[in-house]
C-alpha positions as CSV (number, residue, x, y, z in Angstrom):
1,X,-6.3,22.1,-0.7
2,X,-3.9,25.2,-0.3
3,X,-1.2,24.9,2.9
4,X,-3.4,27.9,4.3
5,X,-6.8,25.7,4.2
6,X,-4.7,23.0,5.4
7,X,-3.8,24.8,8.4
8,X,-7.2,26.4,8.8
9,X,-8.7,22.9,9.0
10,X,-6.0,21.9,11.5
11,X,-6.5,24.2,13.7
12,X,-10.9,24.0,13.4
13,X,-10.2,20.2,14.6
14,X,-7.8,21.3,17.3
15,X,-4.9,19.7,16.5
16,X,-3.1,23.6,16.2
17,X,-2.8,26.0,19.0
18,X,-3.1,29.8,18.6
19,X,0.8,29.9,18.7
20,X,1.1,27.0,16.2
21,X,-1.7,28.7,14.1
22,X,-0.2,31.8,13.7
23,X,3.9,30.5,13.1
24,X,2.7,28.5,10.4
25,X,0.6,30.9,8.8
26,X,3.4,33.9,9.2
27,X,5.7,31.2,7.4
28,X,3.1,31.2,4.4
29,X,3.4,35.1,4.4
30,X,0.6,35.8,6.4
31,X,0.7,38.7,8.6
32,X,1.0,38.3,12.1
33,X,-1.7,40.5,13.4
34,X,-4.0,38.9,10.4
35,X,-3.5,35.0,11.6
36,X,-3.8,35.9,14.9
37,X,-7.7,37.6,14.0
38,X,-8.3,34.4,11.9
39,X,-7.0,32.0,14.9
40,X,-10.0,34.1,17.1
41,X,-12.1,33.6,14.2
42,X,-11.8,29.8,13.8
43,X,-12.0,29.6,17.8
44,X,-15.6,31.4,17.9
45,X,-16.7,29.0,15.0
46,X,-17.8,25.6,17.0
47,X,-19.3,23.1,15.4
48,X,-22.5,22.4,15.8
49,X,-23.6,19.0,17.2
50,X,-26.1,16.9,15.4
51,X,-27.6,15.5,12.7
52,X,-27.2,12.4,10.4
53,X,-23.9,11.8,8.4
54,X,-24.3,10.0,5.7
55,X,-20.8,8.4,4.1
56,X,-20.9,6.5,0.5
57,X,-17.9,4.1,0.1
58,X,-16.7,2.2,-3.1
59,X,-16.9,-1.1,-1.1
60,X,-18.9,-3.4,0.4
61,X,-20.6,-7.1,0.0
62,X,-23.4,-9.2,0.3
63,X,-20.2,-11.1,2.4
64,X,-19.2,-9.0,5.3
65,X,-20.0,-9.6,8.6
66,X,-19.6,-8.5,11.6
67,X,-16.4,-10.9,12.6
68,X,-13.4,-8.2,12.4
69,X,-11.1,-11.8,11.3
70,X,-13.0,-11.4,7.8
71,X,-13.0,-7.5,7.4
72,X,-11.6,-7.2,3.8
73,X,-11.9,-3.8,3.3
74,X,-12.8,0.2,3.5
75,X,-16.4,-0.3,4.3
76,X,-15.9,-2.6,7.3
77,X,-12.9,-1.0,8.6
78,X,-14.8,2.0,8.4
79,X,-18.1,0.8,9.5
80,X,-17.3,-1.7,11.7
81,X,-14.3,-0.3,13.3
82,X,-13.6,3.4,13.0
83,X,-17.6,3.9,13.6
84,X,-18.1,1.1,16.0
85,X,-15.0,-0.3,17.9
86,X,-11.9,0.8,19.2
87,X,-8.5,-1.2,19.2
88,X,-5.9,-0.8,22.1
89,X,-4.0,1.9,20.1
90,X,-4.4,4.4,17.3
91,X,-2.9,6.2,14.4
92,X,-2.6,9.7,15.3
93,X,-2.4,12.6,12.6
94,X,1.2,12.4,13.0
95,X,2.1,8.9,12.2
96,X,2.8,7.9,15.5
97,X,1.1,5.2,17.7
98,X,-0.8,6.6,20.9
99,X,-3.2,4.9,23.1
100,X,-6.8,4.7,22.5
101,X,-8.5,2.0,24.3
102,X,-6.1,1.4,26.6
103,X,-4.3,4.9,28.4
104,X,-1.1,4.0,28.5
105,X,1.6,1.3,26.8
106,X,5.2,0.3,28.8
107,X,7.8,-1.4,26.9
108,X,10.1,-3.3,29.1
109,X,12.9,-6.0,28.4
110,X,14.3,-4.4,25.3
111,X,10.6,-4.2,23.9
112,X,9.7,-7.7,23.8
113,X,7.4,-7.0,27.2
114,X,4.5,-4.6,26.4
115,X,2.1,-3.8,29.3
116,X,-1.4,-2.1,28.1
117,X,-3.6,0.2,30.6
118,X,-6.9,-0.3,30.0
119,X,-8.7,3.3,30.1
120,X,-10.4,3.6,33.4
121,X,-14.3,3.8,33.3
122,X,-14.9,2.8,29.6
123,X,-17.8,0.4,28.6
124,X,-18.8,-1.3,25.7
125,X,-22.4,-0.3,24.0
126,X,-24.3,-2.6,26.6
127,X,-22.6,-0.9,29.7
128,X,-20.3,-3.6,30.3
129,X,-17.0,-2.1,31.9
130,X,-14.0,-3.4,29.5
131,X,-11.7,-5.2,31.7
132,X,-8.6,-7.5,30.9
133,X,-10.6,-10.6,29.7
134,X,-12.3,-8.8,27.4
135,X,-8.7,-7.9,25.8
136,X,-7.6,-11.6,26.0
137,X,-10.7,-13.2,24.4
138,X,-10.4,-10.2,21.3
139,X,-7.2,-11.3,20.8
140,X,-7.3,-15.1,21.4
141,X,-10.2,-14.6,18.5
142,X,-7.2,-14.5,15.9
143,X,-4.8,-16.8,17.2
144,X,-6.1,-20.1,17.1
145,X,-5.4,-22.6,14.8
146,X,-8.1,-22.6,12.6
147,X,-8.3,-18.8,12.3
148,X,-8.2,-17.5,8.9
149,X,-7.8,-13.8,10.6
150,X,-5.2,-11.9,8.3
151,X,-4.5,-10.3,11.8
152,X,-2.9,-13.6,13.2
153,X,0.1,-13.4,11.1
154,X,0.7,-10.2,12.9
155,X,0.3,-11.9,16.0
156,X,2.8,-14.7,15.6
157,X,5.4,-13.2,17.5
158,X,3.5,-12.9,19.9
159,X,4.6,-15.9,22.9
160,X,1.7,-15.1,25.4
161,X,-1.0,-12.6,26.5
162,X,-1.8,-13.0,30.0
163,X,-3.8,-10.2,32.7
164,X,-2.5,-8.9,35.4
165,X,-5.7,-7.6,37.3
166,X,-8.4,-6.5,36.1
167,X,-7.3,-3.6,33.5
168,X,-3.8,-4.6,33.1
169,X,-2.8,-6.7,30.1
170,X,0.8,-7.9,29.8
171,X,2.0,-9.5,25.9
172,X,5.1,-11.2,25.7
173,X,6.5,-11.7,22.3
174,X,10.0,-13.4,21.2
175,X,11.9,-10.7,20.1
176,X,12.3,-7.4,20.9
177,X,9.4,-4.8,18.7
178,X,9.6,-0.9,19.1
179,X,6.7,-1.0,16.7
180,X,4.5,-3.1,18.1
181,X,2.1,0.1,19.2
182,X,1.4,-0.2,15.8
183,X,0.6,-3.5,15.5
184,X,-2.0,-3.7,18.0
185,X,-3.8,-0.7,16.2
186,X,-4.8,-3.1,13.1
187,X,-8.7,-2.7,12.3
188,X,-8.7,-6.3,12.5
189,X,-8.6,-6.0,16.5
190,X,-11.1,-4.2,17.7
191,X,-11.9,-4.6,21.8
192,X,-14.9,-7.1,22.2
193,X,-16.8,-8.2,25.3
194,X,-16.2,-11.6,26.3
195,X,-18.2,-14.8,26.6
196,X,-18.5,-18.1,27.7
197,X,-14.7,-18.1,27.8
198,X,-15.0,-16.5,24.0
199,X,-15.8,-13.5,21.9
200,X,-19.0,-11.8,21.3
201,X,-18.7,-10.6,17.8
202,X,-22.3,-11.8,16.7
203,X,-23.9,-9.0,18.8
204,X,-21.8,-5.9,17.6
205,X,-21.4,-4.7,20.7
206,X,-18.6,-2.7,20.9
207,X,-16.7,0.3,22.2
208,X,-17.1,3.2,19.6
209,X,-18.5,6.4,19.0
210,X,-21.3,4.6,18.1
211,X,-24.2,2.0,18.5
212,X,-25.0,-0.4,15.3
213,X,-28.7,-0.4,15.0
214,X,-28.7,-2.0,11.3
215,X,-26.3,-3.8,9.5
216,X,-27.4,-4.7,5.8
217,X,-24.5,-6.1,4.3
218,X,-23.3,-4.9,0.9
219,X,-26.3,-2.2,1.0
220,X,-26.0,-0.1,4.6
221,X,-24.7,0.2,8.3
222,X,-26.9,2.5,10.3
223,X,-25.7,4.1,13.6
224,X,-26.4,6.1,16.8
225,X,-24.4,8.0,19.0
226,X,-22.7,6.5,21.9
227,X,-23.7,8.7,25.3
228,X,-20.9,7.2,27.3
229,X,-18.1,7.4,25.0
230,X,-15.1,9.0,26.0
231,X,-14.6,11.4,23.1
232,X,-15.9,14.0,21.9
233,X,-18.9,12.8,19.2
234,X,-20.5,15.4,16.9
235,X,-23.2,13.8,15.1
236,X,-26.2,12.1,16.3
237,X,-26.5,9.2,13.6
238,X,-24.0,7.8,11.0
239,X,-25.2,5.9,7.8
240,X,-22.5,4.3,5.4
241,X,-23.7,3.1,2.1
242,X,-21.9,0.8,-0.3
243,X,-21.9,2.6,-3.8
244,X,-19.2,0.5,-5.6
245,X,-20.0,2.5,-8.8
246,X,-18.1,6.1,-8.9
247,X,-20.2,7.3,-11.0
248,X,-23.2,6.8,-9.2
249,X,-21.4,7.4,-6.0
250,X,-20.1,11.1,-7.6
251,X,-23.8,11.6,-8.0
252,X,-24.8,11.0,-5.1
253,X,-22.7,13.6,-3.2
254,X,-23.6,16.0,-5.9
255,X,-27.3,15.6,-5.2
256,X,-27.2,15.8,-1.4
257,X,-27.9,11.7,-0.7
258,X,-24.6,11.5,1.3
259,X,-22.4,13.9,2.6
260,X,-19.2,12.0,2.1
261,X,-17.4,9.7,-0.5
262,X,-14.1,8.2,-1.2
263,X,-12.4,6.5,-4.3
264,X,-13.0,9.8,-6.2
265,X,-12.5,9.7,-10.3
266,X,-9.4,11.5,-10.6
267,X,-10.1,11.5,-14.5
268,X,-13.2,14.5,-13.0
269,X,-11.7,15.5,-9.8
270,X,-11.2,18.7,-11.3
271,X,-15.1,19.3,-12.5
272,X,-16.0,18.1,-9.3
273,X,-14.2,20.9,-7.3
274,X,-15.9,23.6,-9.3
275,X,-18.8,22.4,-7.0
276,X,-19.5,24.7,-4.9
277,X,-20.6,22.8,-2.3
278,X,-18.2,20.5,-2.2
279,X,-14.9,20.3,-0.5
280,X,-12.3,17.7,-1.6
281,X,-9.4,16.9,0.8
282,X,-6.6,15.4,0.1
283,X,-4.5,14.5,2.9
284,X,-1.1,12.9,2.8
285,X,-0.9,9.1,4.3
286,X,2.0,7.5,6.5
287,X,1.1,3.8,4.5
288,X,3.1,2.2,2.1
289,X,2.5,-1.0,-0.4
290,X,4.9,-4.1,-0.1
291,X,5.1,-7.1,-1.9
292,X,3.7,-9.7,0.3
293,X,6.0,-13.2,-0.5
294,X,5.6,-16.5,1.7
295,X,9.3,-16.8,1.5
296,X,8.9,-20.8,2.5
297,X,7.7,-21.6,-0.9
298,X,8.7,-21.5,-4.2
299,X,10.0,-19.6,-6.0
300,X,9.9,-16.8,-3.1
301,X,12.5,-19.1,-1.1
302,X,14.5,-18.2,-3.8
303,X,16.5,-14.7,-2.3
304,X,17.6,-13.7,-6.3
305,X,13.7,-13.8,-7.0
306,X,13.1,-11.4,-4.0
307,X,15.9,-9.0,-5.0
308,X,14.8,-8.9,-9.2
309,X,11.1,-7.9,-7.5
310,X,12.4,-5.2,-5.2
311,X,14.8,-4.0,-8.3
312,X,11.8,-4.0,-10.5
């Protein structure tokens, strides 16, 4: 995608403003008088609302469920979170941690207090209002001592999780973390309604954009739109399909069965933008890949075997 198309697509989802717009696109050698015509233009073209999206993915299995302590991978983080739930924070385009489910985060204490807002008037898909509790049993999900949840290791610093009313939710953790924002936007913690003192993740009610109405694990997840959801929400239904083989998942965008895939073959990336009808973005990430090491056993106690690794 040029810098241009980039900025153009920017601006279409409203993250530009007409000022923005047009000083990036003067710094790309556009004329002034020129960005400022295709700013009007981009304004006057709204999207239309509607229809069935239909996403192909390169994962899914006859395993997943709906528990977000077993997600494993892009179809239920995409499914079962980005479609269905929300978390107390998100990633923004920028990289930085803002608010989602909750509207507003305090550090205190030299950031080992966190106090979380929870968004005033939102429900989950049954028209529960989300309160504290709900927050608390979510959490509590992955923190027990038998939970397998890879979110609990994230949670370990965490000393306590208590409410303070009934949309307030204070965490205290042991030391001092400017980044715990990010933390607490993990796809492993989505917001679920509380019961019996526990978590209702068997239901799928959630928070999201959408409503599960099937869930066919390792085949299909079908949605519908969320009427009370606090963001915008463009489509009517969503459908995401597992179609582990590129091949046939490249085929299937070409034909018009989905609208969407990921995982593209880079080897015919190339062929596959000569499609006319098809748009490929590619859109730099804020992620990074570590070398996870239990540093309590052997030989990653060793610091000498750390250090040749990170050399390496």
């Amino acid at each position: 995608m040029s810098d241009i198309s980039r900025l153009t697509l920017l601006a279409r989802l409203g993250k530009l403003n007409r000022r923005e717009f047009i000083v990036g696109a003067v710094s790309m050698g556009v004329a002034a008088t020129t960005a400022n015509t295709m700013f009007s233009s981009i304004a006057r073209a709204e999207p239309k609302k509607g229809g069935t999206f239909r996403i192909g993915l390169g994962h899914g299995a006859t395993t997943d469920s709906l528990d977000p302590a077993t997600y494993p991978d892009q179809f239920t983080l995409m499914a079962m979170w980005g479609t269905l739930a929300n978390s107390l924070t998100e990633i923004a385009p920028d990289g930085s941690a803002v608010p989602d489910l909750a509207e507003s985060m305090e550090p205190s204490d030299g950031a080992k207090k966190w106090v979380f807002k929870i968004r005033k008037g939102v429900t989950f898909h049954d028209g529960k209002t989300v309160t504290a509790d709900d927050v608390l049993a979510s959490y509590a999900h992955h923190r027990t001592e038998d939970s397998k949840s890879p979110a609990k290791s994230l949670l370990k610093p965490v000393t306590s999780i208590k409410a303070d009313g009934p949309d307030t939710v204070v965490f205290e953790l042991e030391a001092g973390n400017a980044d715990f924002p990010y933390l607490v936007s993990d796809y492993h913690i989505p917001i679920m309604p509380a019961k019996d003192g526990k978590v209702d993740w068997q239901s799928g009610i959630r928070t999201g954009a959408f409503i599960l109405e099937k869930f066919d694990p390792g085949v299909k997840a079908t949605f519908k739109r969320n009427p009370n959801y606090y963001k915008p929400v463009w489509f009517d239904n969503v459908e995401v399909l597992s179609i582990k083989d590129v091949a046939a998942r490249t085929n299937a965008l070409t034909s018009g069965e989905v609208d969407y895939i990921d995982r593209c073959d880079l080897k015919t990336l190339g062929l596959l933008a000569q499609n006319p009808n098809v748009k490929i973005f590619e859109q730099a990430g804020y992620g990074h890949y570590v070398y996870v090491m239990n540093v309590e056993t052997k030989p990653f106690d060793d610091v000498n075997v750390r250090l040749a690794l990170k050399h390496r």
